[in-house]
N, C-alpha and C positions, 0 to 999 in steps of 0.2 A: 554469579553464574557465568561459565566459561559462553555462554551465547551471547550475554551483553558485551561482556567484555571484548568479544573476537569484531563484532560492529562495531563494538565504541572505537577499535582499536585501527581500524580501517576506515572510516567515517568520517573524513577529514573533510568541511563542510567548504568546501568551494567549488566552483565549475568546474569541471575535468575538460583542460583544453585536449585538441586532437593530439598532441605531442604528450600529453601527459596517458591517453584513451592508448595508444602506439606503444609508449612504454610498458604499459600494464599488459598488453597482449604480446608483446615479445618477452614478458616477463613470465607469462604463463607459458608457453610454448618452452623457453628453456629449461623449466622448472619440468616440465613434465616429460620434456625426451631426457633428461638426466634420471630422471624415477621409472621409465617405464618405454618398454623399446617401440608400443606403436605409434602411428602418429593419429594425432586424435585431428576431432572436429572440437570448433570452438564455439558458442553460443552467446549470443548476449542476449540479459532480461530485464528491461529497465525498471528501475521502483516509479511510482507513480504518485500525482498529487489528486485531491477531491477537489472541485473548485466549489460543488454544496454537493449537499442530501449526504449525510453524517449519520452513521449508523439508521438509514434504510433499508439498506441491502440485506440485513437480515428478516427484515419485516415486509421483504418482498416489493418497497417501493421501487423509485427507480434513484438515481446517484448519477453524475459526471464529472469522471475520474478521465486524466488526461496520463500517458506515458511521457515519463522526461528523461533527461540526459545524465542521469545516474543510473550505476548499471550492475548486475552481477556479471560475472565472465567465466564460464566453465568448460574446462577441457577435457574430452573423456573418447576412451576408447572403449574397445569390448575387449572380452580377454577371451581364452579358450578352455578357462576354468568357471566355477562357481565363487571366487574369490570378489571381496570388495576393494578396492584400493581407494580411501578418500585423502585430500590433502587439503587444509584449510592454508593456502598461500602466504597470506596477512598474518597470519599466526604461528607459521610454521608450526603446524600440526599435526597430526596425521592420525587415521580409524582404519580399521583392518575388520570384518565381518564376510558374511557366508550369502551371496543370493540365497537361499536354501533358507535362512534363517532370519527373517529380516522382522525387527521390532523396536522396537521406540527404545533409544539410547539415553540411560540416569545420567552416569558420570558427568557426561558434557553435553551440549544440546544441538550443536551446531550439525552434525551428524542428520538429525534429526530431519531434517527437511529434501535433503538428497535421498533419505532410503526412504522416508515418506510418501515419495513421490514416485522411485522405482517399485514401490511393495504395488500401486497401484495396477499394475503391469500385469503381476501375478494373480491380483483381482478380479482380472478380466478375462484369465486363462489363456493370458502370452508367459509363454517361456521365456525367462530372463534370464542370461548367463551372467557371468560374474563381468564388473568393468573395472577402469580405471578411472580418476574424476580430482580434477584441482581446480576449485575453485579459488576467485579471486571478487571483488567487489568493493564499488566505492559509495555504494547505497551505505547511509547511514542508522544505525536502531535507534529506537529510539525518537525518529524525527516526524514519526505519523507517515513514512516516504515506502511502508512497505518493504521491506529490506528480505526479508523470508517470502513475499510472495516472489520476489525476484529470482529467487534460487530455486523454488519448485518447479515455478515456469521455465525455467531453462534446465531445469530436469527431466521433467517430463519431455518438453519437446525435443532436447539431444537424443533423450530412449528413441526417440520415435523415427526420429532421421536412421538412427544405426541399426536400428531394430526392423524398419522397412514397414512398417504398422498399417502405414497411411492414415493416420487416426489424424479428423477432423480439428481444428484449432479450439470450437467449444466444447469438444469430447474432453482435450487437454485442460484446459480452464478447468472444468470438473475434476481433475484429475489431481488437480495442483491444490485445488481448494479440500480435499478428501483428504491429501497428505497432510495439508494441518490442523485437520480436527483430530486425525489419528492417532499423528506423529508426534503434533508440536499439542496439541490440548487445549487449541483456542479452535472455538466453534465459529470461525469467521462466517461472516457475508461471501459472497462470490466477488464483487466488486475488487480487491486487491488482484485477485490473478487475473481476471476480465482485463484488466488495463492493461497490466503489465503483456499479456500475450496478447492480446486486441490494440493496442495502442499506433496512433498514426498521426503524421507529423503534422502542427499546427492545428488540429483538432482536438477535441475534447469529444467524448464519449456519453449518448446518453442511451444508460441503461436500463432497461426495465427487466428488474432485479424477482420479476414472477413468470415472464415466459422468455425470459433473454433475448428476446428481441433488441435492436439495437440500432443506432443511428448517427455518423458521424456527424457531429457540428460545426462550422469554423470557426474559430475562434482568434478572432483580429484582434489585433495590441496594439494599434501602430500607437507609437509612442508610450506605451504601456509596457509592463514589465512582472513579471511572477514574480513577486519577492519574497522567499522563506527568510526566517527569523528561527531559529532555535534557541530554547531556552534554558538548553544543555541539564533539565529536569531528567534523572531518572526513572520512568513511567512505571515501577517499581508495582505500582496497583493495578494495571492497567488488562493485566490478561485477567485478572479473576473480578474484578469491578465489569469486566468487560460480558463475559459469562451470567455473571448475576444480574446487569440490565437486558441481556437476551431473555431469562427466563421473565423476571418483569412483564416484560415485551407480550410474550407467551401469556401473562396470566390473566392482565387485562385483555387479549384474546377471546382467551376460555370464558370469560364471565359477560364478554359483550355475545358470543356465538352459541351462549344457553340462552337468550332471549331472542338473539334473530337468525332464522337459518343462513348459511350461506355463506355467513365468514370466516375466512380464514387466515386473513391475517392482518396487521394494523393496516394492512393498504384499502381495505373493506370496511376502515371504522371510518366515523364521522366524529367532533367535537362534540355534536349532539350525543351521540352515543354513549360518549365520555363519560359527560354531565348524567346519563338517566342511569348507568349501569355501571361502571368503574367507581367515580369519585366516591361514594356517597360508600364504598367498599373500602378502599384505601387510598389514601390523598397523594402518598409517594407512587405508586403503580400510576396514578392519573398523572401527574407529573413527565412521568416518562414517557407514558403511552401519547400525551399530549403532547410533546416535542416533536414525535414521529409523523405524529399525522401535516402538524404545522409544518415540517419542513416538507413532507412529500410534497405536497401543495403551493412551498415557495420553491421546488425546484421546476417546476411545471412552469411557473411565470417567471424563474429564470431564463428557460430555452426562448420564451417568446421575447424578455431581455433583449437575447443573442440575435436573435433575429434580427433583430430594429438596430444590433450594436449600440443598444443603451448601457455604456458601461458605468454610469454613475447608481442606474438603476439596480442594477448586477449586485454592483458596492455596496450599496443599503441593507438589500435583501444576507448579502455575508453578515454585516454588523448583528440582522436579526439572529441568523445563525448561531451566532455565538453567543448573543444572551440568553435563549433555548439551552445551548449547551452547558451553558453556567446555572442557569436559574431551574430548569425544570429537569434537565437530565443528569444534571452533577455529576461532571467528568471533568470540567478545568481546574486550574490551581491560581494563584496569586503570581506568579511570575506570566502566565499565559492572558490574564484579563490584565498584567500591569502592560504587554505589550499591544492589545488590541485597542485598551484607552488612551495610550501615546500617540495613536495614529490617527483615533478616531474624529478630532477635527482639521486634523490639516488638510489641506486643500489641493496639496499632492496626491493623498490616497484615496485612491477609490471605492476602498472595500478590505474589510479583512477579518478574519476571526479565526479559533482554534482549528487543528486537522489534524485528525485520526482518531486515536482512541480512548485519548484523553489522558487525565494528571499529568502531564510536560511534552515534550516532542514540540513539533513548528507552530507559528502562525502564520498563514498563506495572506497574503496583501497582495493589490493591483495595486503597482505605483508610478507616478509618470517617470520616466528613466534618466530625466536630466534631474531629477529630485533626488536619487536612492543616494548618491555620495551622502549628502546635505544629511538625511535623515539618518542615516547610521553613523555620523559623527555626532546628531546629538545621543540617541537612542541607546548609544554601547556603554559609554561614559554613565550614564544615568543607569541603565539596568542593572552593570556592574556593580555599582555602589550600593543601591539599593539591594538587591537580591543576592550577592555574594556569590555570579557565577557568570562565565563566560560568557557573551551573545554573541553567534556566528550567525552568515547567513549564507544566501544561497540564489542568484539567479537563476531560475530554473527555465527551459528550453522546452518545448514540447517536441515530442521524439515519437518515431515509429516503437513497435511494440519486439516480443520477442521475434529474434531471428539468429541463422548462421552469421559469422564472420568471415569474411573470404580471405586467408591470410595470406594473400599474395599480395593484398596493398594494407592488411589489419584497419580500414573500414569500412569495407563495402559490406552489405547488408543482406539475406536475400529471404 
């Protein structure tokens, strides 16, 4: 698929120092006054990491999801026609369609998420004239990092700056998350765009994924460090495994809410519930539905964790995480449980298990920072050999969420 490939192809799994962030936006900026004579505005929309609560968000729990310093970068004007001009930067690519006509694109996919997110416009009965748009990004596919909510959120919010809308920042999150049910055909959670346009620096986000309510956390390291791991797995199952544990989700729902009124969704069941009215139905729907509930419930006593800054405690409750995610919700692989049992007794790591939506992409770890050298020179050597495939990783940075680029210095924020 021209969509994994155009991420895989730009996803180059290391920090983006500011010199490297400078290039990419003078890179964009040139790219687009040579294609197109106005001068555009330029947006960034970071992808985002879970630190838990894994597939909640559709079940209406709550999730906290932090924005980092991987980013999409989109440059777009308005035009005076009904014309679309999109350019995929990374790929040297380029799509040409009709505001007039806007629908979900076969040939290629990448398309998909910029008109996705512009069609929503039309949804709401704003006139959308035709633009210009080159995008650029070093959010990786692939890595559970979000990479497509990146690019909707900064779709949506450039329509909104040039369009003059004044449309709220949670109106947009809906807006972004609409495009890729639409567009792209994954029935997400809200959680991916939530972060990436809500995101704020050195916080973590706790979301309650049934009224959006929401609450910044802070989230201290001191001497601690995010560390992704990818397993460079193609998540090849992931969008339609992903679809068929939503409906799951749905059925042990339906079968718990014909005996008791009032629920509506796994955030209203109880483990009791399970046991008297799912299991004794079907043992795989209990399985799943039972992960969900377990985790809504450890991320609850994760916030109070945070609180206290028990990061050891934080670290347990991940390890649970993830054998939930292997054992009763079956979305990990053999390359993703060989990287969470390497870690899981040293005494550097705090915490770590699978993140996002399962069969490959990262493992997210809290590691002490003078430890990470040490650990990735045993950890690469060994995974390589065994598994027959690269391991990159990734210090990740907590970051503000989507905003303009002020290109008079390409990083101011606003």
């Amino acid at each position: 698929m021209k969509h994994v490939d155009y991420f895989h192809y730009l996803g180059e799994f290391e920090a983006p120092s500011k010199k490297a962030v400078n290039s990419r936006i003078k890179n964009l900026q040139k790219t687009f006054s040579e294609k197109y004579p106005q001068e555009p505005i330029i947006v960034r929309s970071p992808g985002r990491v879970n630190l838990i609560g894994e597939h909640t968000d559709y079940n209406e729990g709550f999730v906290l999801p932090a924005a980092i310093d991987k980013a999409a970068y989109l440059a777009i004007s308005l035009r005076s026609d009904e014309e679309i001009h999109l350019h995929a930067l990374d790929l040297h690519e380029s799509f040409t369609t009709n505001a007039r006509d806007l629908k979900p694109v076969r040939e290629v996919s990448w398309p998909n998420y910029l008109l996705g997110s512009a069609a929503q416009y039309i949804k709401r009965g704003i006139k959308l004239p035709g633009f210009n748009a080159v995008l650029s990004s070093d959010v990786p596919i692939g890595a559970g990092l979000s990479s497509s909510a990146a690019v909707e959120c900064a779709t949506v919010f450039a329509l909104n700056e040039l369009l003059n809308t004044t449309l709220d920042r949670i109106t947009m999150v809906k807006m972004a998350q609409q495009a890729e049910h639409e567009f792209a055909g994954v029935m997400c959670g809200i959680m991916d765009q939530f972060a990436s346009m809500m995101g704020k620096k050195d916080h973590v986000i706790k979301l309650d994924c049934r009224s959006l309510e929401y609450e910044y956390v802070p989230f201290k390291l001191d001497g601690i460090k995010v560390l992704l791991l990818n397993t460079n797995v193609k998540h090849s199952l992931a969008s339609s495994a992903y679809n068929t544990r939503r409906r799951e989700c749905e059925d042990a729902v339906r079968w718990v809410s014909a005996h008791i009124p009032g629920v509506k969704s796994l955030r209203d069941v109880s483990e009791k519930m399970l046991d008297q009215y799912v299991a004794p139905k079907n043992k795989t729907i209990d399985r799943r539905a039972r992960f969900v509930v377990q985790e809504i419930a450890r991320l609850q006593a994760v916030c109070e964790d945070l609180k206290k800054n028990d990061l050891p405690a934080l670290g347990r409750k991940m390890f649970a995480t993830h054998e939930g995610l292997g054992k009763l919700y079956e979305v990990s692989c053999p390359e993703l449980d060989w990287l969470v049992e390497h870690v899981r007794n040293n005494p550097s790591v705090m915490g770590a298990r699978m993140m996002g939506g399962g069969f490959g992409g990262c493992t997210i770890n809290l590691v002490k920072e003078d430890a990470i050298a040490d650990l990735i020179a045993k950890l690469k050597p060994a995974y390589e050999k065994e598994m027959k495939l690269p391991l990159t990783y990734y210090i990740a940075s907590i970051e503000d969420g989507t905003g303009l680029i002020d290109q008079s210095t390409s990083q101011g924020f606003n």
